[in-house]
N, C-alpha and C positions, 0 to 999 in steps of 0.2 A: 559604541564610541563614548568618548570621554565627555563630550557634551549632553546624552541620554545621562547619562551618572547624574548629572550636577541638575537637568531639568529637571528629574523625579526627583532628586531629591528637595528642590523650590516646591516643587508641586505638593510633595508629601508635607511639610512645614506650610503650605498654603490650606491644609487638610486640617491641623491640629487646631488653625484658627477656625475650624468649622466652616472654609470658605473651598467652592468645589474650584479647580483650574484644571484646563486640559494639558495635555503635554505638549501639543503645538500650541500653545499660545506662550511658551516659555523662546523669548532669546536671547539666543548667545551669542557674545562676539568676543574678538582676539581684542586685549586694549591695544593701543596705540604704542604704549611703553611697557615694557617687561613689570617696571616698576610698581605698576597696577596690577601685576599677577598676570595669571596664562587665561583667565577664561572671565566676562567679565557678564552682568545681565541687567536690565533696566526694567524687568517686572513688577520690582514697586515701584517707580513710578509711572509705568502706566496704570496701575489699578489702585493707587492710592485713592486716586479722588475717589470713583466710583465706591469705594470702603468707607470712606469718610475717614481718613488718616492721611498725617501728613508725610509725605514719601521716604525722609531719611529716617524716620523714625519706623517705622513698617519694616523697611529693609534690616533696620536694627533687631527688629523681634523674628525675624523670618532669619537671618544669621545664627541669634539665641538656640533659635529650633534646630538648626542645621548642625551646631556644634553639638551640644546635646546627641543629638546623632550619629555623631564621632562616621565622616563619609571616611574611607580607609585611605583614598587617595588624596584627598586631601592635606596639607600644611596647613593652613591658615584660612580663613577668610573674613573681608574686611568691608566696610561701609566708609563709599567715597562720595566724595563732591550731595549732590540734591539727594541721591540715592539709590546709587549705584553698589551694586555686589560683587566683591571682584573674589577671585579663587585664586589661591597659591596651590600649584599642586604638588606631591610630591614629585623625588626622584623614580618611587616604586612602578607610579605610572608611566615615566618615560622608560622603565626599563622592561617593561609590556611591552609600550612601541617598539621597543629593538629587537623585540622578541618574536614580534607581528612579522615586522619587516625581513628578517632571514623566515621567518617560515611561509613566505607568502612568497619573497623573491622578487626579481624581475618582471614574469608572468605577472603575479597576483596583486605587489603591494600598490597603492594609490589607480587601483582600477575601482571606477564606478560603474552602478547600475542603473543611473539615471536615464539612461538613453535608448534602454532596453525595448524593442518593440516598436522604435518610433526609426524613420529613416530623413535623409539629410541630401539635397543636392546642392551643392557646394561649386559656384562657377567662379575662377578669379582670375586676374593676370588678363586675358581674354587683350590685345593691345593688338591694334589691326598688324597685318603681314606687310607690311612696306618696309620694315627696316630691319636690324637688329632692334633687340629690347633693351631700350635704354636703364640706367643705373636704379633710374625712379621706378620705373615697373618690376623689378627685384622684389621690392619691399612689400607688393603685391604677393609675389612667389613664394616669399620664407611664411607669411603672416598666412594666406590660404592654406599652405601646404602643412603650415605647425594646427592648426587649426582644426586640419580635417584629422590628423594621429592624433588629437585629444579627443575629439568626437570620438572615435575610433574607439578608445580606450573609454570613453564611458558607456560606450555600447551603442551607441549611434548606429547603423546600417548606414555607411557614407560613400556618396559616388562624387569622385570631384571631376569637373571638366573644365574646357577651353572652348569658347565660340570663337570661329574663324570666319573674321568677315572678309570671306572670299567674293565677294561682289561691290559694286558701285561705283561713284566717283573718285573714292581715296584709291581703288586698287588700278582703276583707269589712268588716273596722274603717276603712278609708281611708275608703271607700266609703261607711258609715254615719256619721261623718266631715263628711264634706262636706256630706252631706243634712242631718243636725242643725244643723251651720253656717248652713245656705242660710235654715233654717225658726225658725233663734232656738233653736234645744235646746241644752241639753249635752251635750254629745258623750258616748258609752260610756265606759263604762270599759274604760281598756285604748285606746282609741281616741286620734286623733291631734289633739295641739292646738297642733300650729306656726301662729303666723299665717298663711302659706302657704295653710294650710288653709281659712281667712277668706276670703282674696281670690280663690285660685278656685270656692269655694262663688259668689263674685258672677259670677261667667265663666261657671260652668254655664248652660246652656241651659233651660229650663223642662221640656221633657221626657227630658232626657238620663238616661242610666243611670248612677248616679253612679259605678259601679265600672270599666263599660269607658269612660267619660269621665273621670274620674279619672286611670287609668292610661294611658291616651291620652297627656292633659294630663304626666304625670309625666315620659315617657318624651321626650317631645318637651322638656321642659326638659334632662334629663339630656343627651339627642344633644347639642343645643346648645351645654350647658356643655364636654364634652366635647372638642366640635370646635371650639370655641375654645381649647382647647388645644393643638390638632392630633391627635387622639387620635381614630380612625376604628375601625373592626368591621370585618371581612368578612360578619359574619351577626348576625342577631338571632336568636336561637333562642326560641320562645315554650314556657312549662313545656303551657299550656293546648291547646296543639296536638298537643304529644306524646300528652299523656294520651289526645286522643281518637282518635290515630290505630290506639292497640290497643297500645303500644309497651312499656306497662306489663304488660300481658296475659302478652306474651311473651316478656319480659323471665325473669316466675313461671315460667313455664311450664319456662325453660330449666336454671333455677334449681333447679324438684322432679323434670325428669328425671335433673340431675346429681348427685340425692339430699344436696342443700346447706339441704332447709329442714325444720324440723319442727313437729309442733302441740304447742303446750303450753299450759292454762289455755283454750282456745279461739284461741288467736293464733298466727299462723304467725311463724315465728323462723328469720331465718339465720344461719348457724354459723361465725360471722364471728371465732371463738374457735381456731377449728382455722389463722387463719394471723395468729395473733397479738394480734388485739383484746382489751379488757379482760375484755369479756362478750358474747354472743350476742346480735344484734338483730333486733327486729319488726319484721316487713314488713308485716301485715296484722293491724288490730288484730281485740278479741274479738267488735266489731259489724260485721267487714266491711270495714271501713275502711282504703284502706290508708295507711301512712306517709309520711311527705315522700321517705322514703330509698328507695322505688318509685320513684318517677318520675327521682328522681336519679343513679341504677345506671340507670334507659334510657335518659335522657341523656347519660351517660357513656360507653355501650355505642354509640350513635350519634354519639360523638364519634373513635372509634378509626376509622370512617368517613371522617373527615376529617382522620387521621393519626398516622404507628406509634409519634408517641410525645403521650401528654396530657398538659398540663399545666394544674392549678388556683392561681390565684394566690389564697390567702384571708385571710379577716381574724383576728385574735391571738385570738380567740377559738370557732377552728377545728381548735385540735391532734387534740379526737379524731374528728374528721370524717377524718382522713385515713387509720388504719388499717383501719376499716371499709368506706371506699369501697375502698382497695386489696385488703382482701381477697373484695370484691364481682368487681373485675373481674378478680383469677388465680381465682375461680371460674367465668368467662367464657370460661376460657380463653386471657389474657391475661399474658404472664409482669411478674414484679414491678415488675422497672426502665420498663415502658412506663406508667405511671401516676405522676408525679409533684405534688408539691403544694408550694409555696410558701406560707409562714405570714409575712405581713407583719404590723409592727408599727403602733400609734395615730400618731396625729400631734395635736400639743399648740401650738394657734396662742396669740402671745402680742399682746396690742395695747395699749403704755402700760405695757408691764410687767407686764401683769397677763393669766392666763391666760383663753382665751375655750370654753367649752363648748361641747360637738357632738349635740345629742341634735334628732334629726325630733317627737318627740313634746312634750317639752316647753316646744319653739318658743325657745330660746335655745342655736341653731343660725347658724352661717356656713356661708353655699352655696356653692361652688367659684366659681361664676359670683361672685358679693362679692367673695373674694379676689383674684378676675382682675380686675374693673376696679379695685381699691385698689392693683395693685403690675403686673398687666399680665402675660400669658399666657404670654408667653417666662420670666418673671422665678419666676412659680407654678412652670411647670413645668422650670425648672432647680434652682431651692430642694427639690422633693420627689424628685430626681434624686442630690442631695449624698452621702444616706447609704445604706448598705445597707437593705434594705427590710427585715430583720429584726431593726432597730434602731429602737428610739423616735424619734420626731422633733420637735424644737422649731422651730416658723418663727416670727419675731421678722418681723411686718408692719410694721414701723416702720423695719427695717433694709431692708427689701424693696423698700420704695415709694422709698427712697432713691437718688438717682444720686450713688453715690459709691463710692469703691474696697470700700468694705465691702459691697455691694454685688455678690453672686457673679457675677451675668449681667453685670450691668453692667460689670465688670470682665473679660468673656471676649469680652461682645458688641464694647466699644471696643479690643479688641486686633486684633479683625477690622476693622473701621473706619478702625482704623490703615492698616490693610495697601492698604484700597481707596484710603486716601487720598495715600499713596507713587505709583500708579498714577495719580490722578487731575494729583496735580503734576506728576509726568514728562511726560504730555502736554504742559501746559502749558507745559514749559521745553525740549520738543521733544527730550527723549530720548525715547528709542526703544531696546527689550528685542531685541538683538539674539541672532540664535540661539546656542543654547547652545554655547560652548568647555571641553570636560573640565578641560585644561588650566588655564582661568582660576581652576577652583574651588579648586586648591590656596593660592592666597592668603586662602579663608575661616579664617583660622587663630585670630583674638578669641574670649574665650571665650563673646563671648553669643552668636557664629555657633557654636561648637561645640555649645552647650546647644541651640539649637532645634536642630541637625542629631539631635542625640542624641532630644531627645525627637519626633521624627519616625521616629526608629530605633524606637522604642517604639509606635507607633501599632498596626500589625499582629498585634502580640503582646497588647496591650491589648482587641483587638477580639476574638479568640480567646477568653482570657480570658474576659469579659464575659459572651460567649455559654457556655462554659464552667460557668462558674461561677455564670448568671443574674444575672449583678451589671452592671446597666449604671451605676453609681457609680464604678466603675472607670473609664470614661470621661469623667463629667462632674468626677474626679480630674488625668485628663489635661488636659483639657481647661485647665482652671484652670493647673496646669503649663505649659502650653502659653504660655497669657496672658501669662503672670510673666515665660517667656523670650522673646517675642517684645515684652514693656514696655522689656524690659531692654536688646537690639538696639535698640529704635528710638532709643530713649535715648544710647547710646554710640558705635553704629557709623552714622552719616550714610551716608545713600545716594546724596543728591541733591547734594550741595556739589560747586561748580564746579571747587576745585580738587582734586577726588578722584581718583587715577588710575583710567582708562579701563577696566583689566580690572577691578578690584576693584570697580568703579561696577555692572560686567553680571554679576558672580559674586552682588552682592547683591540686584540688582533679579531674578535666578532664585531667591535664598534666598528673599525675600518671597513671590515668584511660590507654591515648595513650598511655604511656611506658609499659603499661602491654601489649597492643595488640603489641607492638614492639618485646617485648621478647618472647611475644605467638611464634608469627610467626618463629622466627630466631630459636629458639629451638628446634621448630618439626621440622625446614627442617635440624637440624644438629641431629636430635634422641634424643634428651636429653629432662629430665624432667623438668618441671616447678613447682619448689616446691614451697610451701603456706608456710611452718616453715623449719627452718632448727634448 
């Protein structure tokens, strides 16, 4: 990588001053503005002081050194603000990257090795079986499911699932629910009064069990919605299967051998305080009974089964779910960092300017499945994709349904479109993508071929990232990036014009060629199509 180049060569220039640096102790970052150059580092001033020099000045002798050096890919390099290094690279090195990228392809390009050996259980979405999955739980579905194809792509071993809480009070009020629907009652209180609930009260069967027909009924809307998303499971885990398989049993059991619970008032309590929690929680109330947070520690515990590191993606109203569970499973024997939780934020759909409510019970609810045929599934699930998941979200369905540059997918989907459509005309005008000449690339020199070489430069490091950081926003960021510079190329740089000369005509019909493996890639790891027309 282009960042090894420019460490070593810091490092060697930190040599000449007779001072030893490791290669990891060298870093690099993308600046903020192009302006500053592609690659930028702050190792004089971290190690000024301990040198006894002052940092712009250090960086100034450590640039001396470097230029002196003549790095090959390099343009320029300069000393900014306290002292900072920033790099101008050449064109020679973006035209590597182009070169990387058709030889690597689809398959190969912006795949990591990060993740190599290590495996990943990934639960998201997971919204009890009462209703259809409303607009909000969507956002759950694109964000887990893009989530786990980058894992995937860095080498991850990833199992993603669905907890079905097939059991308790929420499925008991469905359940009574539908039967008072069916027979003219009103429904309990506390019970569910979505229309929803109306219309499959009429669906029920005359002797059906309204609970496991109910939840039947629920879950099979949910897949649906889902997979019209593109948003699939590896498992369904059912809550009401565990329980009976004894799992909770031994869960306790493992729990009072490792002297983690104790009785107080009648109720057994774990000590969920000794690794940080607010206060100690019941496990089993004073009747017997145990808590929801039983069965949840055994499906947790059975989730490290299917991989050394868990992850829960949950809703804004989860924060203190998560110190409890974690200090449930390092009493398992589980060290800390293998128990993860993601706390996503609401989503606030707007329609006519005016906001639309989310509530299953109240019945002035939009279902995922609504928003998808109003705006279309690639468009859903690029819109819930935009922001970090631990940010509030506004979706504007009126901006959505729109084909117009305002318009996120719409505007990334026709850049792809674009590209199929360069390809389709060349046929037709009987060119022909002849194999690739190194040589020829060095005429990509305009700056909108430099911008997409560059942001193709960035795709690998994006993807890392992402997984990294859980943020596949970071992507459908590139992504949109991507769009801009390849609107911008098609717009100024002609590919197809007759009188174009010959090598510049096959240096750009190979740029489009990468920009197509660009947008391959980024797409499938965000679910979304890659269309040929729009």
């Amino acid at each position: 990588m282009i960042t090894d180049v420019l460490a070593q060569a810091l490092v060697n220039s930190f040599e000449v001053l007779e001072i030893e640096l490791e290669l990891d102790e060298i870093q690099m970052e993308r600046p903020a503005s192009r302006t500053h150059g592609d690659w930028s580092s702050n190792v004089a001033l971290v190690r000024a002081k301990q040198m006894g020099h002052v940092p712009r000045e250090l960086a100034e002798t450590l640039v001396r050194s470097m230029q002196e050096a003549r790095i090959e890919l390099v343009d320029k390099m300069e000393v900014a603000g306290p002292g900072f290094i920033n790099f101008f690279l050449s064109p020679k090195w973006l035209h590597q990257v182009m070169i990387d990228v058709l030889e690597l392809g689809e398959a190969g390009y912006a795949r990591s090795a990060i993740g190599e050996g290590k495996s990943v259980n990934l639960e998201f979405v997971s919204a009890n079986p009462t209703g259809p999955l409303h607009a909000g739980g969507g956002r759950w579905g694109a964000y887990g499911d893009s989530l786990a194809r980058i894992f995937r792509r860095c080498g991850y071993a990833t199992t993603t699932e669905y907890y079905v809480n097939d059991r308790g009070i929420q499925t008991e009020l469905f359940g009574a629910s539908l039967m008072a629907r069916r027979e003219g009652r009103d429904i309990p209180d506390d019970g569910y009064a979505g229309e929803y609930v109306s219309e499959w009260a009429d669906e029920m069967p005359p002797n059906a069990d309204p609970i496991v027909w109910g939840l039947e009924r629920a879950l099979t809307e949910v897949r649906d919605a889902l997979a019209s998303m593109n948003v699939t499971f590896d498992l369904w885990a059912s809550e009401k299967a565990l329980v009976s398989s004894g799992a909770m049993d031994q869960v306790i059991s493992r729990l009072r051998a490792e002297g983690w619970l104790v009785e107080n008032d009648g109720a057994l309590w774990l000590r969920t305080t000794e690794f940080g929690d607010e206060k100690d929680r019941v496990l089993v109330k004073s009747d017997g009974e145990p808590t929801y947070f039983v069965p949840d520690i055994a499906y947790h515990e059975q989730k490290f089964g299917r991989g050394d590191l868990v992850i829960d993606v949950l809703g804004a109203d989860h924060h203190g779910y998560v110190p409890r569970m974690s200090a449930a499973m390092q009493m398992l024997g589980h060290p800390p960092e293998a128990y993860e939780a993601i706390i996503g934020q609401n989503v606030t759909l707007v329609r006519e300017g005016k906001e639309i409510q989310l509530s299953k019970r109240t019945g002035t609810m939009v279902e995922v499945s609504e928003l998808i045929e109003a705006v279309g599934p690639d468009v859903a699930r690029f819109a819930y994709l935009l922001q970090s998941i631990d940010t509030r979200q506004t979706i504007d369905i009126d901006v959505l349904a729109s084909q117009a540059n305002e318009n996120p997918v719409y505007y990334v989907q026709y850049a792809h479109a674009r590209i199929a459509s360069v390809g389709r005309e060349a046929g037709k005008r009987g060119i022909e993508r002849l194999p690739l000449m190194p040589h020829s690339l060095e005429l990509l020199t305009h700056e909108r071929e430099i911008e997409i070489l560059r942001c193709l430069s960035t795709l690998p490091e994006i993807v890392e990232l992402a997984a990294r950081d859980r943020a596949p926003h970071r992507l459908a960021t590139w992504i949109r990036e991507m769009a801009a510079a390849f609107h911008g190329f098609y717009h100024d740089c002609p590919v197809l014009r007759s009188d174009l000369e010959k090598d510049l005509q096959q240096a750009r019909l190979w740029l489009v060629e990468a920009s197509r493996v660009g947008f391959a890639v980024s797409l499938d790891l965000l679910g979304i199509e890659a269309p040929e027309q729009m």
